[in-house]
C-alpha positions as CSV (number, residue, x, y, z in Angstrom):
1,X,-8.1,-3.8,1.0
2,X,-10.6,-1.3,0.1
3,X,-12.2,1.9,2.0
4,X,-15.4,3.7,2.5
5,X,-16.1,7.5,2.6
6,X,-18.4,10.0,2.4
7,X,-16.4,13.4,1.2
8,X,-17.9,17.1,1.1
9,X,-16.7,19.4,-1.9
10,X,-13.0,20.0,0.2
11,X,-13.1,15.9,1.1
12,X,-14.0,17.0,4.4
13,X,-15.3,13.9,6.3
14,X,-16.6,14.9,9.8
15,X,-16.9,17.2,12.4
16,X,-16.5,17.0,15.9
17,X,-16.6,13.7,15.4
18,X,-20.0,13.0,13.7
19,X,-20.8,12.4,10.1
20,X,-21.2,15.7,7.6
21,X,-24.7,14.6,6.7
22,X,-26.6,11.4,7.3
23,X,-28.2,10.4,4.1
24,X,-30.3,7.4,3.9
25,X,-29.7,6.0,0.2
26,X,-25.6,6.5,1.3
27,X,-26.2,4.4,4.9
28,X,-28.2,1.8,3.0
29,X,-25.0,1.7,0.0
30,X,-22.9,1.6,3.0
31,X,-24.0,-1.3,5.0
32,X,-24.8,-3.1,1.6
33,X,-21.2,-3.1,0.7
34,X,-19.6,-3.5,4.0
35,X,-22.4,-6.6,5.0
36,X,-20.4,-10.0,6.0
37,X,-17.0,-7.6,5.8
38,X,-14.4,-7.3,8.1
39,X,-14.2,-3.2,9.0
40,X,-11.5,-1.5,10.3
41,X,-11.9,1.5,12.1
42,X,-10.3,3.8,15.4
43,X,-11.6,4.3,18.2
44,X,-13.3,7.7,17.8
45,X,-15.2,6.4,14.6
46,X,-16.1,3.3,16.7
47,X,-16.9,5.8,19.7
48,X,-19.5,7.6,17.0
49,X,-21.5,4.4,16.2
50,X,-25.4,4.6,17.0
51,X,-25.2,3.4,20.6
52,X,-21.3,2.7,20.5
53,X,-21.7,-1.0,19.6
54,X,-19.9,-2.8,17.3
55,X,-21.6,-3.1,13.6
56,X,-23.7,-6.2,12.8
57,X,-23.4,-9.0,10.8
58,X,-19.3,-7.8,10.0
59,X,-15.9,-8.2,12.1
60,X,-15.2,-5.2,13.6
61,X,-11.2,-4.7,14.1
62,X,-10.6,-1.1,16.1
63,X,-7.2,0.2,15.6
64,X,-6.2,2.4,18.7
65,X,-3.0,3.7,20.8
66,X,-5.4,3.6,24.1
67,X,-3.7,0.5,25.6
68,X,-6.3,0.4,28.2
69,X,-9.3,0.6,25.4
70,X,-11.5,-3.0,25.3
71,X,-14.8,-3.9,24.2
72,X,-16.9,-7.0,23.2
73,X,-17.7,-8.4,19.9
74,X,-14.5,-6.6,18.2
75,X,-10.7,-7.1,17.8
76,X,-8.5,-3.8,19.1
77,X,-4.8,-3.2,18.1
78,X,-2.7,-1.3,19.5
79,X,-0.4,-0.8,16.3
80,X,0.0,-0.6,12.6
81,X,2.1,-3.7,12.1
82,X,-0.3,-6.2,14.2
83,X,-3.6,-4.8,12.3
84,X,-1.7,-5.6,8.7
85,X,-0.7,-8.8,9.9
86,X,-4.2,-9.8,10.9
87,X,-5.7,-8.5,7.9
88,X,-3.3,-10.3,5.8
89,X,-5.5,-13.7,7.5
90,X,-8.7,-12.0,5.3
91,X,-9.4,-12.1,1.6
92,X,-8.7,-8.1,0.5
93,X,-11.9,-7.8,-1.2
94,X,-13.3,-8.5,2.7
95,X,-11.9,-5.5,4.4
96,X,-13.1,-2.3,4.3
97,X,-11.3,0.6,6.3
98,X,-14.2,3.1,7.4
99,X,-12.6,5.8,9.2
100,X,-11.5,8.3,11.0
101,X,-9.0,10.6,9.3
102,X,-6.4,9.0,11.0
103,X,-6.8,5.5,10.2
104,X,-7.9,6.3,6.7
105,X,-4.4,7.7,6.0
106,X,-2.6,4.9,7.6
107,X,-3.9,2.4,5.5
108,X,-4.4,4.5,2.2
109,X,-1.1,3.0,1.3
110,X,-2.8,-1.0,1.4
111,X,-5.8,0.3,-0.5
112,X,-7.0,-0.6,-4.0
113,X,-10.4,0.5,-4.1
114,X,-12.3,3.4,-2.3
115,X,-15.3,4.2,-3.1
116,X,-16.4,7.4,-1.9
117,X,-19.8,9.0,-1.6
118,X,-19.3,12.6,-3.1
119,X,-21.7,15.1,-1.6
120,X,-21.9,18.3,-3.4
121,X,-21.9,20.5,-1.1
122,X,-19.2,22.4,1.9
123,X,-19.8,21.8,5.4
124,X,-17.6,22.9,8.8
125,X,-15.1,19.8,8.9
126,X,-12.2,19.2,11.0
127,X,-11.6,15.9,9.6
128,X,-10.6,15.5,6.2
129,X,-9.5,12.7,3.9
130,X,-6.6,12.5,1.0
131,X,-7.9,14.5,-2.3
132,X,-8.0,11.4,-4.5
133,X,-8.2,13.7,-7.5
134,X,-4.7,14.8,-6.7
135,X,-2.8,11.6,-5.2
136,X,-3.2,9.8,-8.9
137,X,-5.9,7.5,-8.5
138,X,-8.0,6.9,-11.1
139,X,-12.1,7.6,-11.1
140,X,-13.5,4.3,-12.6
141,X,-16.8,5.2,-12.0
142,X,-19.0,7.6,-11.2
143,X,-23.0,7.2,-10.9
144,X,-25.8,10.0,-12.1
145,X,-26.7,12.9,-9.4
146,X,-28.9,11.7,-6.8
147,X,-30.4,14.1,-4.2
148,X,-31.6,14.3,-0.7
149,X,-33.2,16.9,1.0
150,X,-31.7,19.2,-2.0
151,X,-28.4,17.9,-1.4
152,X,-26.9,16.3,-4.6
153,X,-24.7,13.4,-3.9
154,X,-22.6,10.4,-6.5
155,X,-21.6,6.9,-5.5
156,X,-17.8,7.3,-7.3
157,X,-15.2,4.2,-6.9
158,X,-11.7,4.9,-7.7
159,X,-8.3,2.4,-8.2
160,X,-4.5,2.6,-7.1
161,X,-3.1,3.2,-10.6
């Protein structure tokens, strides 16, 4: 399994519950590599999808404790143990975890690959994922500075050591 981020300079990932920054070249590198993917998300990332609507052209598998939570076109679980067991049904190099916080640290431990989009830059967050740098995984790449707007921004992928 693999997952997708976009980090600020403190790996700061959202606030009340929207993206940091929208940047165009990192919504474009982001739908490239989730395209034909499975994606596994919670609610409240699902909830902050243009128009709340499930992504296109990928399974979307929502991972939430509101029993009562439904929708069309996507697969909810209500736990941990019934989301691993249907991603176990999927190639690993197919699934892509994509948020929030929550859901991001759940599955950390069934990662081999993130690649995260590293925006140079602080912003207000009160949604943060694991410092990479400091859990031991290892930077296998790293692309040149890019910029948007005067925002410089890499494409990074790391791997479980």
């Amino acid at each position: 399994m693999k997952a997708i981020v976009a980090v600020d300079l403190n790996w700061g990932i959202g606030f009340n519950n929207q993206l940091l920054e929208r940047i165009p070249e990192d919504m474009k590198y982001f739908k490239e590599m989730t395209l034909g993917k499975t994606v596994v998300m919670g609610r409240e990332t699902f909830e902050s999808l243009p128009g709340k609507k499930p992504l296109k052209e990928r399974k979307n598998i929502i991972l939430t404790t509101n029993k009562n939570y439904f929708g069309e076109d996507m697969i909810i679980y209500h736990s941990l143990d019934k989301l691993l067991q249907e991603i176990k049904a999927h190639s690993q190099e197919d699934v892509f975890v994509i948020g929030g916080e929550s859901v991001y640290s759940q599955l950390l431990p069934y990662c081999t690959e993130i690649y995260v989009t590293k925006i140079e830059k602080a912003y207000e967050a009160d949604k943060y994922f694991i410092n990479l740098d400091k859990l031991g995984w290892e930077k296998v790449y790293e692309s040149e500075a890019k910029n948007y707007n005067g925002i410089a921004f890499r494409f990074t992928k790391y791997v479980k050591i």
